[in-house]
N, C-alpha and C positions, 0 to 999 in steps of 0.2 A: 655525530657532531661534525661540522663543516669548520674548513682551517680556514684563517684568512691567511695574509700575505707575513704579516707580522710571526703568526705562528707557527710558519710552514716552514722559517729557519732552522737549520738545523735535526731536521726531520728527514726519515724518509717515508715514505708513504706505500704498500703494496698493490698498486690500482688491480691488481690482478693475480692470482696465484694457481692458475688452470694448464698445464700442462698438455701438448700434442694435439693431435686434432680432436679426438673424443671426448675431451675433456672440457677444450678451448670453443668449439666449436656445437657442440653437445651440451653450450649452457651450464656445463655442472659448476662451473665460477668463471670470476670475471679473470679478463684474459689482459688487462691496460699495460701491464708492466710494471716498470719502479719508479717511483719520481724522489726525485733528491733535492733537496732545500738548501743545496748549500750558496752560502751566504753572498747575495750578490750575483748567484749566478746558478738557478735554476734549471736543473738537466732532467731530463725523460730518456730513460734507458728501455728499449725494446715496446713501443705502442703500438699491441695487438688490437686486434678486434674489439670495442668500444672505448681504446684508450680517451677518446676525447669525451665522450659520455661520463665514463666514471669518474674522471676527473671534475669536471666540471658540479658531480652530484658530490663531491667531497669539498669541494667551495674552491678546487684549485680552476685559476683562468687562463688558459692554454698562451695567451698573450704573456704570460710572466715568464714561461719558459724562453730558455738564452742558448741551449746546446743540447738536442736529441742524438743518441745515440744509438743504433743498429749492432747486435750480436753479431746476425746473420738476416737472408731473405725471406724463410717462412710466414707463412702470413701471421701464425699467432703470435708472432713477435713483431712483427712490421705494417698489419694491416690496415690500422687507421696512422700512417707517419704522415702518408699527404693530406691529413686533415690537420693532424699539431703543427707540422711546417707552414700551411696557411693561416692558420690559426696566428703563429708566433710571428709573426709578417705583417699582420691586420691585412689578411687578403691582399697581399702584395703591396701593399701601401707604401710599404717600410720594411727595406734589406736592412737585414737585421739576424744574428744570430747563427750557430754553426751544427755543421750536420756531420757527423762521424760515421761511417759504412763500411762493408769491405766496397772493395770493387765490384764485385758482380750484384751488389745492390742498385746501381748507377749504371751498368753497362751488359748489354747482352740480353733483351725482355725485361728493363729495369723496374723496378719497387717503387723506388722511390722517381714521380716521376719530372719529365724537364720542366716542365711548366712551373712546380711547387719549387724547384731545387735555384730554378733563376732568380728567385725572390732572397735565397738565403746566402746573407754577407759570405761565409766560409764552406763551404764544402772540403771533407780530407777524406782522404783513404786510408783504412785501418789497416795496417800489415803488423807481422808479428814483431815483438821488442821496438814498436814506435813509440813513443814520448810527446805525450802534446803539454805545456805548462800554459794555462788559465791563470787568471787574476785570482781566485779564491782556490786553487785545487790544481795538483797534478794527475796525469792521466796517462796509462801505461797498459799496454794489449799486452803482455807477458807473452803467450805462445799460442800458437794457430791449436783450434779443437779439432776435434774429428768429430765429423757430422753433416758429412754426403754434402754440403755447403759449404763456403766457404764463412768460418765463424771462429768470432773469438770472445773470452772475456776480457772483462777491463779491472784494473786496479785504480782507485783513488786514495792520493794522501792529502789530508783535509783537517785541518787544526790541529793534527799530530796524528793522527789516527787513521789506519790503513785499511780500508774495504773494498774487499776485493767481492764480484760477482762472478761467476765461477756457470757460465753459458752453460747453451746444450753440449753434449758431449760424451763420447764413449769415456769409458774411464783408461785410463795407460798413469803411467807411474811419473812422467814428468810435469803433472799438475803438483804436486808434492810440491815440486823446487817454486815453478812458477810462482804460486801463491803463497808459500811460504812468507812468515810474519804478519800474517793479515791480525788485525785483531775482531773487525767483522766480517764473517767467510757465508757469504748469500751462495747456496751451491741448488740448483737446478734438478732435483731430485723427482723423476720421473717415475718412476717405477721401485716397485718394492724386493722385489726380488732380479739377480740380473739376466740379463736376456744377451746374450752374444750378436745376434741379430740385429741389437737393435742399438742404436749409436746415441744411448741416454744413461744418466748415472741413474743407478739402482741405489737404494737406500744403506744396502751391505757397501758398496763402496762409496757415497758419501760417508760413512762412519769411517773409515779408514783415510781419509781425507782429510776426516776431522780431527783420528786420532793420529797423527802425525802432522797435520798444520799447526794445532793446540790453538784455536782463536779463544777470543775474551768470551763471543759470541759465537753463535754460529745457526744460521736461518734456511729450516730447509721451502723448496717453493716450487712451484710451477709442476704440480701432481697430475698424476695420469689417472686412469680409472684405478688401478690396483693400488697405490698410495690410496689414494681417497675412499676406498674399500676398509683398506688397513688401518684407517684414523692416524690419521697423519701427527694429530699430538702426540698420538699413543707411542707413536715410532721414535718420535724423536725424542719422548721420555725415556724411553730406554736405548738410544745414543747415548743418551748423558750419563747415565748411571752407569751405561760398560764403560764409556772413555773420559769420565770425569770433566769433560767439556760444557758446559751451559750448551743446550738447543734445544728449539724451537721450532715448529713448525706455524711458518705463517697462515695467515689467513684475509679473505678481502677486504682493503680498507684498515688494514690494521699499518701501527703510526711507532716508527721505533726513532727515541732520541739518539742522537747520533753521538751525543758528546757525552752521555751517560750508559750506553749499548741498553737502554732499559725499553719494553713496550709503553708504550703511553695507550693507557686505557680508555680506547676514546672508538666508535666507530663513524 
């Protein structure tokens, strides 16, 4: 089922739920990101590789979005930005709209690049504990991740209610505080078992995440081959049952109301 503009309030939307390169990249799901409906003011968080495709086949029109937001540089998070930047512009038509990044997204072999970035009303740099305050929503990078990049996630408070996306990233103990009181906790869960090596949260420590953030909600997303191996529902059925927390493991195209933490059963 395709949203329109009316519907998409209030909503977010998973364009993507594919994890690293083998996963992102290897087709095994779509890789778009997150899009958030909130009210007035339509945001695109992390548009990998076919964000503006999938978007588009879910009836959203790259034109509506008003503020794209960048984690980090990786492609599967950043690959299709300079199509949704032109896109949100009407091909440069019309400055219009804000771009969130760190720094080394914009400078040094940039991502995002100048031609698309002249077109967009605001440009900022995300550093950690900044504060940007929107007409519908406040927007807060709590603390820099670890993740060979420079990368953060972000927190929204949005009609009362605190959702926080929780990037790539090794696990260390001061995500706790950071995100602490979220009541929707979207956490980047790569891998099923943890890997030292490897600078992604493993499914054992989102659980621990979880049971010590205590969200309403809580979404796991953006799986690697060993998640998507493990059945990703499966896993996050038994999250919940060790930590009494509601979670989920997303899927593509799937539609969660915002004002009720419910799935809308819709693809």
């Amino acid at each position: 089922m395709k949203l329109d503009r009316n519907s998409l309030v209030d909503k977010l939307v998973f364009l993507g739920t594919a994890g690293a390169r083998y996963a992102a990249f290897g087709f095994l799901r779509q890789a778009g990101g997150l899009y958030f409906g909130f009210e007035g003011l339509f945001t695109h968080v992390d548009p990998g590789p076919g964000a503006f495709v999938h978007a588009h086949r879910k009836g959203i029109e790259p034109y509506w979005t008003e503020v794209v937001i960048l984690s980090h540089r990786h492609l599967d998070h950043c690959a299709d930005v300079n199509h949704v930047l032109e896109s949100m512009t009407l091909g440069g038509k019309k400055k219009r709209g804000a771009l969130l990044c760190p720094s080394d997204a914009i400078n040094q072999d940039p991502v995002v690049l100048e031609f698309t970035r002249k077109n967009v009303k605001e440009v900022d740099v995300i550093e950690e504990g900044k504060n940007f305050d929107f007409s519908s929503y406040r927007l807060s990078f709590p603390i820099r991740h670890r993740h060979g990049v420079e990368t953060y996630g972000v927190r929204f408070s949005y009609k009362g209610v605190e959702i926080s996306y929780v990037a790539d990233t090794a696990f260390f103990e001061a995500l706790i505080g950071a995100y602490e009181g979220s009541d929707l906790l979207i956490l980047n869960t790569t891998m099923l078992k943890r890997n030292p090596k490897i600078d992604h949260l493993s499914a054992e420590e989102s659980e621990i995440l979880i049971a010590q953030i205590r969200p309403k909600l809580a979404i796991l997303t953006h799986f690697g081959r060993t998640m998507l191996s493990a059945k990703p529902w499966e896993v996050a059925l038994k999250i919940s049952e060790r930590t009494g927390v509601k979670t989920i493991a997303a899927y593509d195209n799937m539609v969660v109301d915002l004002k009720s933490l419910e799935v809308v059963r819709q693809r």
